[in-house]
N, C-alpha and C positions, 0 to 999 in steps of 0.2 A: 344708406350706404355704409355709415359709419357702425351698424347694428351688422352687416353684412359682414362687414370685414373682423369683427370684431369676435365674431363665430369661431367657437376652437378648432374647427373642420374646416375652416374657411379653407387657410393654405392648401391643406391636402386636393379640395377643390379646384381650385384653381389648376395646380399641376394636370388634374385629369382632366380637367378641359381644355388646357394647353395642347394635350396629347391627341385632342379631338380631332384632329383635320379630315383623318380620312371618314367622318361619321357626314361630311357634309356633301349632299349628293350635285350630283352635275349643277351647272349655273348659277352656282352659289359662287361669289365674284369675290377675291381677297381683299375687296373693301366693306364688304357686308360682314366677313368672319368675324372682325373683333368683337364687333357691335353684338353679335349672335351670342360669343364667348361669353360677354359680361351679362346679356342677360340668361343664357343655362346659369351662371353660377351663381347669378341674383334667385333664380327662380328656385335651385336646388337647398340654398343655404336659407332660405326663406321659409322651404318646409320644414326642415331640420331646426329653425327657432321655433315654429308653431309646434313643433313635437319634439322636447328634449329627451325623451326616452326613445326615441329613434337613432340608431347609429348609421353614421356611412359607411359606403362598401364603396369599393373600386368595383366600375360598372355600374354604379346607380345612375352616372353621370350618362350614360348607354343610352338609357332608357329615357330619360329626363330631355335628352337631346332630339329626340323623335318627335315628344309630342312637342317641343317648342318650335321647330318646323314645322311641324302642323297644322297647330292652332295661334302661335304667338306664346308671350310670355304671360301674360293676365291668366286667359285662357291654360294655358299647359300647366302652369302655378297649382290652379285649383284642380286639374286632374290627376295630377302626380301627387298632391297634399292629400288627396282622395283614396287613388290606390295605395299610398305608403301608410295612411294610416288605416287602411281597413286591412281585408285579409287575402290580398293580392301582393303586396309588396312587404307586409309587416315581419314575415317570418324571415326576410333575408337580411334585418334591419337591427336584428336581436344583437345584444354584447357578443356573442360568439354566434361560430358560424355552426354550430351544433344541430341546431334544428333545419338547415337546408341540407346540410347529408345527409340527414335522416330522410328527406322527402326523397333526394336520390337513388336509394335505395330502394326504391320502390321497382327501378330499372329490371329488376335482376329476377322475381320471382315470375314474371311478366316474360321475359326474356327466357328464362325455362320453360316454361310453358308453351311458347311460341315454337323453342329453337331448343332443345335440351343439348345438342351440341353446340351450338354459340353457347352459351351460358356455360358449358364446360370447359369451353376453352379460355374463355375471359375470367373463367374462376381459377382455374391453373395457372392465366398468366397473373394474376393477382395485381390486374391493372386499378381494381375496385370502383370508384364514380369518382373521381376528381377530373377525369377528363372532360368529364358534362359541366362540370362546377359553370363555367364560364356560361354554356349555352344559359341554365336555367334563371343567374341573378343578372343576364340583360337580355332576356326574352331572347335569346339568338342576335341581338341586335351588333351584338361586339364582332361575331364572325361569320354574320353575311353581308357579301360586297354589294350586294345589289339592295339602292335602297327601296324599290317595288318591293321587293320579296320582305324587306323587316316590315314597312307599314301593311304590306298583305298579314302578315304573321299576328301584328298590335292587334287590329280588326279580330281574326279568328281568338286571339287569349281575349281579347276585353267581351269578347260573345259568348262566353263559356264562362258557367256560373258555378265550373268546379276548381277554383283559385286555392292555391296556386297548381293544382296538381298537371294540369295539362301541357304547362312546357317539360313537364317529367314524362308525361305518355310520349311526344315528341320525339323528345331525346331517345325513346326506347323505339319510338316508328325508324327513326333514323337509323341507327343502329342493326336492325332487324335488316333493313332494306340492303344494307352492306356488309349482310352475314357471309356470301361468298366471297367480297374481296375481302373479308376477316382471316375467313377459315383457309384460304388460299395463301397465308405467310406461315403457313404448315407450322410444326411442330417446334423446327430450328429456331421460329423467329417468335416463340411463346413466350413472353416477358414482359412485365411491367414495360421498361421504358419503351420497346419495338412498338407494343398494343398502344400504349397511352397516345406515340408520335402516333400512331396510324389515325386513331379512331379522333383524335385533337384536330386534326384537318377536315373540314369538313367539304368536302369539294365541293367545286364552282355550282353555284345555282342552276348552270347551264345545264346539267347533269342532274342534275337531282329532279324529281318528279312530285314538285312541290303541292298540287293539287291533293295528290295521292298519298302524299304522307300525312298532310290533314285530316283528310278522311281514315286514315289507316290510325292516329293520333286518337280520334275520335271513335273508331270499332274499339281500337285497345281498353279504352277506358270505360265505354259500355262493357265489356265481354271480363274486363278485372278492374271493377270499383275498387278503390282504395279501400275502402273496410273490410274487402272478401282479400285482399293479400295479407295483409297489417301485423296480423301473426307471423306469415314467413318474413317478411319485412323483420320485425322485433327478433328471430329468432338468428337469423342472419346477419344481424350487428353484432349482437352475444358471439356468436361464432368468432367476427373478425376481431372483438374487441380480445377474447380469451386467445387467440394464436399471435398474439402481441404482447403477450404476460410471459 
């Protein structure tokens, strides 16, 4: 405990599992939460000693809190130590956040190709990927209410042997599937902040046709592997990076 606390991440920990409540699904009693609290933050800060070149991110805690419902804390310890140091978790864990916008980016060549109107309109509004940010570094787990639907979601990323790319095909299924209530805040409402509110809400799971976006998650990324985009990908950073100079 004293090696726990002692962790320069520790506090930051803490605060974000403080923040945790609504991560904790039905029947979970306000006498079981603390107890839960102190071991997410034993379990999280535990990894992050066995890997000092690993950094925390707000939202590892997301994820980390899933599996410790789960499986317990022993058990979630050594699966989260697992995917953070291989190549599931590792890339969102870097000093900067540089290499998970880049995987973002992946959104957009995919999304022309599907929609050449979506992608022109979300190019125009120059909302670019920060909206996804949040989906992709806690599996979705940060912004859906329903906890069936996160541990349905864990299941489908941990069966998919194309890490981390597929909560990015996701985010683009999603996206795709709410191209007319995109393209319907017409022309007036074309803007960074308009698109970012719209497309940041991801509505109620009730509505969403969760089956179908997996499957549709999983055509995308048969139909545009990563290394068949990779070029438009690289060429379309260059772009935004030079219209910021």
């Amino acid at each position: 405990q004293e090696e726990v606390e002692g962790h320069k991440s520790y506090k930051q920990v803490v605060l974000d599992v403080d923040r945790s409540l609504k991560r904790f699904p039905p029947g979970i009693s306000d006498e079981q939460r603390p107890e839960l609290q102190d071991q997410l933050v034993r379990l999280i800060v535990r990894v992050l000693t066995k890997h000092p070149d690993l950094h925390y991110y707000q939202g590892y805690h997301d994820i980390a809190i899933t599996f410790l419902l789960v499986v317990g804390e022993q058990s979630g310890f050594h699966i989260v130590e697992r995917l953070s140091a291989g190549k599931q978790l590792r890339e969102f864990m870097e000093p900067t956040m540089e290499r998970t916008t880049y995987l973002l980016h992946f959104m957009y060549p995919v999304l022309n190709q599907e929609s050449p109107e979506l992608h022109a309109y979300l190019e125009n509004s120059e909302v670019g990927t920060i909206f996804a940010l949040p989906w992709l570094i806690t599996w979705f787990s940060h912004v859906l209410p329903d906890y069936k639907d996160v541990v349905r979601l864990f299941d489908f990323f941990l069966a998919q042997p194309h890490y981390p790319m597929m909560p990015v095909y996701l985010a683009t299924a999603i996206v795709l599937h709410r191209r007319n209530e995109i393209l319907m805040s017409g022309s007036e409402n074309c803007d960074m902040a308009y698109v970012h509110a719209l497309l940041s809400r991801i509505p109620i799971s009730d509505t969403l046709p969760f089956e179908k976006l997996l499957a549709s998650a999983s055509y995308l990324h048969s139909k545009y592997p990563p290394h068949s985009i990779e070029k438009e990908v690289k060429a379309r950073i260059k772009r935004v990076r030079f219209a910021f100079l």
